[in-house]
N, C-alpha and C positions, 0 to 999 in steps of 0.2 A: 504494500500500500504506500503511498504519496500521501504527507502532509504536510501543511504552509499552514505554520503559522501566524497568527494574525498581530503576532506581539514580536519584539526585537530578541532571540534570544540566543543565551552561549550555554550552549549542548553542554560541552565539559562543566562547566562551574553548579550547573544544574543536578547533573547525576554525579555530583563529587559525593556528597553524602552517603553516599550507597557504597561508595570505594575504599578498601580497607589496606591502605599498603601500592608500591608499585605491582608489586604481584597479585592484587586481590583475585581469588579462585573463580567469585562467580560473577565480575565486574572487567572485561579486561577492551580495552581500544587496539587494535592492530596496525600492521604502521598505514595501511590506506586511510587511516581515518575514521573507520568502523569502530562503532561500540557494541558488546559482544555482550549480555546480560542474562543468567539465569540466573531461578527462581523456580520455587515451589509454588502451584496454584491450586485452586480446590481440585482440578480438573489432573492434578499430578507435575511433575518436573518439565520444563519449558525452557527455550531463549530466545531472546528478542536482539536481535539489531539493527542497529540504529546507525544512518549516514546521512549527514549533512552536507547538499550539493551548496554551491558558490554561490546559486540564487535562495539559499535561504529554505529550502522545500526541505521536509524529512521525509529520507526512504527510510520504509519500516520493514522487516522480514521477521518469522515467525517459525518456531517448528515447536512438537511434541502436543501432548493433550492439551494443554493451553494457552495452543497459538494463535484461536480465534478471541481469547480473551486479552492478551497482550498486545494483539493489535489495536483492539479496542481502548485499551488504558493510553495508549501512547501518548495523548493530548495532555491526561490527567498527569502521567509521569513526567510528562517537559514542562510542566505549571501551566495547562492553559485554564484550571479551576482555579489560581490564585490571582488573588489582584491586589497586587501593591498599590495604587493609585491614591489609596486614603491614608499612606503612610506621612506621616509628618518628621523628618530630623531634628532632632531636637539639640544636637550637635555636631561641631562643622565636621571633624572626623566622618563620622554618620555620612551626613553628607555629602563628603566627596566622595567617599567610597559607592554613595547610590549613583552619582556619575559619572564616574567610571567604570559604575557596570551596569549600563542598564539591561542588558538581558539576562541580569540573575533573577531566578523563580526559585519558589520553594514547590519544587514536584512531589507530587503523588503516587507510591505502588499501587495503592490500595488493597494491600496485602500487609496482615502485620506478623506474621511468623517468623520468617526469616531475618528482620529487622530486631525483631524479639532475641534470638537466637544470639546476635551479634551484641546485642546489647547487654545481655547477663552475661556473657564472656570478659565484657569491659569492666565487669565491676568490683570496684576497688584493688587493682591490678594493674601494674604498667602496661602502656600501649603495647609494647612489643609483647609482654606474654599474649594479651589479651587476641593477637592476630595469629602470632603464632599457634595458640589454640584452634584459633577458627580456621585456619590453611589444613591444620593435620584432620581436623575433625571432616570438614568438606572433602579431603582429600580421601580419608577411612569410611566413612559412611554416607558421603554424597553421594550423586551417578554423575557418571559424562554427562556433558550438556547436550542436549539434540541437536541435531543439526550441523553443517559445516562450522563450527565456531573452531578457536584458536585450540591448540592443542593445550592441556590441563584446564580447561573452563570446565566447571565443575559446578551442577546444583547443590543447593547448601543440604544437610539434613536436613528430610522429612521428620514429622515428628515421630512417627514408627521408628526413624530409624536410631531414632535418641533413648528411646524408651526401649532400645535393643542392645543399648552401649552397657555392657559390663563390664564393673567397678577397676579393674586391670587394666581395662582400655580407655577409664576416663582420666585416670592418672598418670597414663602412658603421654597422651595429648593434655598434660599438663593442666587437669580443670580440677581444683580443691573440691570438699565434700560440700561447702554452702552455695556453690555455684554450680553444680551437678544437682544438688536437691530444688534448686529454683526452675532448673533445666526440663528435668523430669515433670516434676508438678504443673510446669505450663505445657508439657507436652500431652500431659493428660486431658487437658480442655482444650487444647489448640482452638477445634473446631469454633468451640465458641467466641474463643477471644478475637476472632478475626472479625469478630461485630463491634470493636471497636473504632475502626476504621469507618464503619456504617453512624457510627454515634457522632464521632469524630469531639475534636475538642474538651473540655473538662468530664463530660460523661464518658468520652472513649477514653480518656487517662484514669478513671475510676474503676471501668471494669476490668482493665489492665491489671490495676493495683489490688483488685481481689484474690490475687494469687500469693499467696506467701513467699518471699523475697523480690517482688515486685514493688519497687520506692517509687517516689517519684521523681528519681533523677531517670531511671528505666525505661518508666512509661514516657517521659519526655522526650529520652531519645528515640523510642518508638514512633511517637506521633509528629516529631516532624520526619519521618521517611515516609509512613503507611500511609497519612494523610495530610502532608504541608502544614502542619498545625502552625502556622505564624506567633502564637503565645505560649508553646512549649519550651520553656526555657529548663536546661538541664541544671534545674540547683540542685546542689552538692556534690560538683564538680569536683575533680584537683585544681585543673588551670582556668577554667572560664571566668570566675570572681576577679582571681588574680588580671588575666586579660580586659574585660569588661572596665575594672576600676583604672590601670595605668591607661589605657584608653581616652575614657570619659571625663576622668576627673583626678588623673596623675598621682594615683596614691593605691595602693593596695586595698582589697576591698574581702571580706566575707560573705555568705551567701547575703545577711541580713543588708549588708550595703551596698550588695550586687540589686535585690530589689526594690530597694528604695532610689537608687539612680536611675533604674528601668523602669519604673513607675509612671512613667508620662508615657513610654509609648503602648503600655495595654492599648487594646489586643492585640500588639505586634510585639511585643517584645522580643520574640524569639528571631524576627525579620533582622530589626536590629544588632543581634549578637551575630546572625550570618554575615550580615555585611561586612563585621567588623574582620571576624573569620576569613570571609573571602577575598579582603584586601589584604591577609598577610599580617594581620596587627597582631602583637606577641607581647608579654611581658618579660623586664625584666628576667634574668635566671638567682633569681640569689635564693630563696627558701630550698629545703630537700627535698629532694626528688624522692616518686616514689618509690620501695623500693623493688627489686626487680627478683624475684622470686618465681625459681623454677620446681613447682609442686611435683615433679617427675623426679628427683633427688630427695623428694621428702620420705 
């Protein structure tokens, strides 16, 4: 399929979120320019790619049981359901970072499993274990992706196939006992929780949070993938406070100060910390890092 978008936008900066790493397993761009993407759908493991011609048009292609649905999301995943237009800067930061990108969107899966998945890997654990995890896990219990895609494009585990991983093999791929129990336990209602993304917004971060080990820094990072949530902000971050505050207002910040400077842009807040994100803004290095803990030595 063929689609022209009606809005200005930048493919990459869009599906950045979704990518985990240069090597992400089930995220990968090859050198033509193609972006290669599986995912689990109700309808089973799926991928979509995605190329963007010089006039701006996206060719879409599709293979596996859910390549009539993937086609169909593509508007939704390159933001054509989000509308920045009532966003207001409320700092010049902010600001210029919105003009120099104007074709950032917050896209849509509409799919929140997988997002899921990645998310309770991330928690409270350095970046690098947390992908590392997710490369061997997708690598052990994903499938090949359908379709001509790049060679190791990999769908993420099913939730079958999480609730198949024995305790040897979640140690093995490096995932502690309260991150394995959070795992499990979402794996066991998957079906339902993917009504999230139909709630969307504080109701979809709620039924998310019905799951035991589900916070709401979790369900935040869920809901801006599954469904562009604009006001998901992931408090109780390591780095976002810290980035957010040197930013905004030059000083180091906690979650409690991270939301009181975000406070004017309800309901976008979460727009706001992308932008800052996507321009590259960083803090300082001076506090500890976290530390880097390999649970396969434990």
């Amino acid at each position: 399929m063929r689609w022209r978008p009606s809005f200005e936008l930048d493919l990459a900066r869009v599906l950045a979120p979704l990518r985990r790493g240069a090597s992400s397993p089930n995220l990968v761009r090859d050198a033509a320019g193609t972006w290669w993407y599986a995912t689990n759908t109700p309808d089973g493991g799926s991928t979509l790619a995605l190329h963007r011609h010089a006039d701006g048009e996206i060719e879409a292609a599709a293979w596996g049981p859910g390549a009539d649905r993937l086609l169909d999301g593509v508007p939704a995943l390159l933001g054509a359901d989000d509308d920045p237009r009532d966003f207001v800067a409320h700092h010049d930061v902010i600001a210029q970072a919105r003009r120099g990108m104007p074709g950032l969107r917050l896209g849509s899966t509409g799919q929140v499993w997988d997002s899921l998945v990645l998310a309770i890997l991330e928690q409270k654990v350095a970046g690098k274990e947390a992908i590392r995890s997710w490369k061997e896990l997708c690598r052990w219990f994903g499938e090949p992706a359908p379709g001509p895609g790049p060679a190791g494009l990999r769908v993420p585990p099913s939730p079958e196939a999480v609730l198949s991983i024995v305790d040897w093999k979640w140690h093995r791929a490096g995932v502690d006992s309260t991150r394995r129990g959070t795992l499990i336990r979402a794996a066991r209602v998957a079906s339902g929780l993917e009504r999230a993304a139909e709630l969307r917004g504080v109701e979809g971060r709620t039924l998310l949070r019905k799951v035991q080990g589900i916070g709401v820094w979790t369900a935040a990072e869920v809901a801006q993938r599954a469904w562009g949530d604009p006001d998901a902000v992931s408090f109780g971050d390591y780095n976002i406070p810290s980035l957010v505050g040197h930013a905004l207002v030059g000083t180091e910040l906690d979650d409690r100060g991270m939301h009181a400077v975000l406070a004017p842009y309800a309901p976008q807040r979460q727009r706001a910390v992308r932008y800052l994100m996507a321009a590259g803004v960083s803090a300082p290095r001076r506090g500890p890092r976290i530390e880097l803990r390999d649970y396969r030595a434990m």
